[in-house]
N, C-alpha and C positions, 0 to 999 in steps of 0.2 A: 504494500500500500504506500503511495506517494503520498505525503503532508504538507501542505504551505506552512511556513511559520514565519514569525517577524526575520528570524536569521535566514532563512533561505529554503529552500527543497529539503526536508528529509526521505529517506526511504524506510519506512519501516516494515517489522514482519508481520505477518498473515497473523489472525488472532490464535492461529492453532499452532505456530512456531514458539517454543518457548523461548524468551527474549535470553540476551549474552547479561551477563552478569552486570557489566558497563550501565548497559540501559533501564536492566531490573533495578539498578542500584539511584542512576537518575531519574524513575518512575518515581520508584517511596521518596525521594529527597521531597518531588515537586508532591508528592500527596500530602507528605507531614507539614510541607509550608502552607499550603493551601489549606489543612486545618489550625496550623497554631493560627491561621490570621483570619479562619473564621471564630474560632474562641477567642479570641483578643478579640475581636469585634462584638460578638455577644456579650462579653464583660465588660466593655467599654460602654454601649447600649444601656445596658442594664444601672451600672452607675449613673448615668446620665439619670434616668428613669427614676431611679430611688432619691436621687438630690432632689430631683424635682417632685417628689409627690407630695402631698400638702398631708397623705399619713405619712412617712416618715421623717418629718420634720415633727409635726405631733410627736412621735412614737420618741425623738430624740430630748426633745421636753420631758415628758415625763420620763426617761433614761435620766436625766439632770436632777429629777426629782427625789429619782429615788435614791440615786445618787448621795442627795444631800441629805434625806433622812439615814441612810444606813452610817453618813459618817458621825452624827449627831453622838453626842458621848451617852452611856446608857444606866 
């Protein structure tokens, strides 16, 4: 199978040819980038999401509160 990519013509093998170690090995490279930077991006999301929620800015209030009652001397 012939591939366009931004560097130029690849040739690659038929799906039934088990790939050369070289390629197996540059396949998982680009698979684990391609997830660590969709988990960075859903943790990043996610933070965004929780600064902004008007509950957890409540939820951080009363964190402060209880806060200052637990330190209260007894």
């Amino acid at each position: 199978m012939i591939v366009m990519t931004s560097a130029g013509v690849e040739a690659q093998p038929a799906a039934d040819t088990p790939l050369s170690p070289t390629a197996y090995f540059n396949r998982r490279i680009v698979e684990w980038m391609i997830r660590d930077f969709l988990t960075s991006l859903c943790d990043s999301i996610q933070m965004v999401l929780d600064a902004a929620s008007p509950f957890q800015r409540r939820l951080t209030l009363a964190e402060k509160d209880v806060e200052g009652l637990t330190s209260l001397p007894s």
